[in-house]
N, C-alpha and C positions, 0 to 999 in steps of 0.2 A: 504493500500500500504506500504510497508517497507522501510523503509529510507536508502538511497542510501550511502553506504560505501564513507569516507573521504579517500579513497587509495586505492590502486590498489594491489593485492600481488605480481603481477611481480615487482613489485617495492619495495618490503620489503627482507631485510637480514635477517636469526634469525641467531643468533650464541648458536648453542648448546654446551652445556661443560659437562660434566660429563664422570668418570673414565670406566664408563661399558659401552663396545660396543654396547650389545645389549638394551638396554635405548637409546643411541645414534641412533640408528637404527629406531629404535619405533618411534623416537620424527621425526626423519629427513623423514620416509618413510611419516606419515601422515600430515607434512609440507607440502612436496613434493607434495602431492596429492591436498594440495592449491596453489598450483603455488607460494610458497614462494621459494626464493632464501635462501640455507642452507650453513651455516658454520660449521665445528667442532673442537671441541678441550679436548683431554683429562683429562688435569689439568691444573692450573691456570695460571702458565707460557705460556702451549699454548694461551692458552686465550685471555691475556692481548695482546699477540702480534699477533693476529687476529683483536683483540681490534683497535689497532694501524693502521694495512696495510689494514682493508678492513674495519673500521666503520658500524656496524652492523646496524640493528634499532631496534635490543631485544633482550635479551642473555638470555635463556634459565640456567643456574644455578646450578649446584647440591652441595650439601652441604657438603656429606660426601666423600672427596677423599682425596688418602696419600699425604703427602709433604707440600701441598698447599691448603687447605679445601677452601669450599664456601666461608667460612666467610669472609678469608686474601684476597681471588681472589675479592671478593665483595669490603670491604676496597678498594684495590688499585684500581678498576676501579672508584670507586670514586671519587678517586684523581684525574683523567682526562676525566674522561664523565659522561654525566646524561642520559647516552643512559638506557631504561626501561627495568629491572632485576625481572623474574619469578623465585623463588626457588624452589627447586625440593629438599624434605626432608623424609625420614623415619622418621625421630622424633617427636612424639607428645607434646612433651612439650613447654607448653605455653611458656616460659622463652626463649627459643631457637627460634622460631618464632616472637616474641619482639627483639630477639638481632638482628635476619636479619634484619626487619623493621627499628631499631634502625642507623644499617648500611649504609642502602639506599636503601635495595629492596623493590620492589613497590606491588610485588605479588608473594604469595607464594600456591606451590600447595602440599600436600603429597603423597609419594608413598605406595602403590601400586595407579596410577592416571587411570582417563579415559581419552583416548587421545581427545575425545570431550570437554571434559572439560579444559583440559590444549588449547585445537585452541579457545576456546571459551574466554579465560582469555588472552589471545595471542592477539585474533583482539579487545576487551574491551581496554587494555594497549595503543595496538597503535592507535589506533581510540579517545580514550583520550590525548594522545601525542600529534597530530596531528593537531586536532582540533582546528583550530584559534577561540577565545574567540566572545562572539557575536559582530555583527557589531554594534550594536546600543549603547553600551556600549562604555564611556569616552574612545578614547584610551589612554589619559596619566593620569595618577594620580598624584597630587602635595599635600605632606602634610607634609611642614616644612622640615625633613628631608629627608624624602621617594618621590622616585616619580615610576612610575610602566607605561612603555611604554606598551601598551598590543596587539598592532601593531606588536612590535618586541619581544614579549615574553622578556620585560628586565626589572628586577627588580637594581633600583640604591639607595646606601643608602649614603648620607652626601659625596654625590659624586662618590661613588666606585660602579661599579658595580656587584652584588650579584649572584653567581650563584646558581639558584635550583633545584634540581630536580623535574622532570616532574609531579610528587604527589604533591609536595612543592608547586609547582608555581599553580596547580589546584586548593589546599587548599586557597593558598593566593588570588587567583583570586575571588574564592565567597565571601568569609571572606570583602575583599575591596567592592566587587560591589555590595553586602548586609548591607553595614556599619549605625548602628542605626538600624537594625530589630534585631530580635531573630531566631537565627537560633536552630534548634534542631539538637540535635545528629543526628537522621534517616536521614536529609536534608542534612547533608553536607556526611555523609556515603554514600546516593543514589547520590547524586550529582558528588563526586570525588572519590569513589569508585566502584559504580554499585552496584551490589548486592553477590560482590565474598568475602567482608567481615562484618563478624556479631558481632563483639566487636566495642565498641563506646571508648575503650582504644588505638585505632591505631590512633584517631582523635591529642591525646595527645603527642603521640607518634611523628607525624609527626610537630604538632605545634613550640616543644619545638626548633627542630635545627631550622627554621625561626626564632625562638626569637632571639636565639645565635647570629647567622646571621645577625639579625640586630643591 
C-alpha cells in the first residue's frame, strides 16, 4: 500500500522564477497538471516580492538570469524565509552547485530536466518540510545551552531563538535524536535527503552554518 501524502497540492504554492518564458511555461503547465497553485516571476526583484504578498511553499529557482542571478535572488530570500528552494542550472560544475547549497538551496536540478523529475524533487522537499518529526520522540531537548522544541519546529540557543532552514532543522533533528550512535554518511543522506543527492560533501556543507548558528 503507498503511504498517504502529508499535503494536499491544492494547498501548495510553487513560485517559479526564471528569465525564459518558455521554462516558465514547462514548469507551470506540468504543476498545473498536479493541482499545485503556480506563481511566476521573471527575475529576482519579481520574486522577492511574490516572496512577500503571496508566501509560497517552494520556489522553483533559476540560476542564470541578467541583473539579478539565482544566486543574489537566493541570498536575499534568505534573509527573510526558509520557504524550500529547487535550482534550476545549466552549469555543471561542482563548485557552483556547493555555492547554491552553500547559500541555502535545499535542491538542485540541471537543465536540460525531466519534468518528472523536477515534480518528483518538488513533492520529496515538501513532504520533508512538512512532516512533523515523530510523535514518540522527546518533544523538547534540554542541553545546557541548547534546547530544541520539536512540537514547534524551534530551535533556541542561550536563549535566542535560531532560525533554520528546512535541510538544517532535518539535519539537526537526527543528528539530536541519534545522539551516542554512529550514524553513516548513507543514513543521514537517505534520511534528510532521499535519494536526489549522491555526494556525502553536502552533509558538510549543510552542518557547518548550524555550527555558526550556534
Amino acid at each position: 500500500m503507498m503511504e498517504q501524502e502529508v499535503f494536499d497540492q491544492r494547498d501548495m504554492t510553487i513560485l517559479i522564477v526564471d528569465d525564459e518564458p518558455r521554462i516558465r511555461d514547462l514548469v507551470r503547465m506540468n504543476l498545473e497538471l498536479e493541482h499545485y497553485r503556480v506563481l511566476e516571476a521573471s527575475n529576482g526583484i519579481e520574486a522577492l516580492n511574490e516572496l512577500r504578498d503571496n508566501l509560497p511553499d517552494l520556489v522553483v529557482l533559476d540560476v542564470m538570469m541578467p541583473e539579478m542571478d539565482g544566486f543574489e535572488t537566493l541570498r536575499a530570500i534568505r534573509e527573510v524565509s526558509t520557504v524550500p528552494v529547487v535550482m534550476l542550472t545549466v552549469r555543471q560544475n561542482e563548485q557552483d552547485r556547493i555555492h547554491g547549497l552553500d547559500l541555502g538551496a535545499d535542491d538542485y536540478i540541471a537543465k536540460p530536466f525531466s519534468p518528472r523529475e523536477l515534480l518528483s524533487r518538488i513533492r520529496a522537499l515538501l513532504r520533508r518540510s512538512l512532516m512533523a518529526p515523530p510523535s514518540r520522540k522527546t518533544e523538547i531537548v534540554v542541553d545546557d545551552d541548547l534546547t530544541i522544541d520539536f512540537a514547534r519546529r524551534e530551535v533556541i540557543v542561550r536563549g535566542q531563538k535560531v532560525v533554520l532552514r528546512p535541510t538544517e532543522y532535518r539535519l539537526l533533528y537526527h543528528l539530536v535524536s541519534n545522539a551516542g550512535r554512529l550514524l553513516t554518511h548513507e543514513t543521514l543522506l537517505s534520511k534528510v535527503w532521499g535519494e536526489s543527492i549522491e555526494t556525502s560533501h553536502i552533509i558538510y556543507v549543510f552542518i557547518l552554518p548550524i555550527y555558526v548558528k550556534s
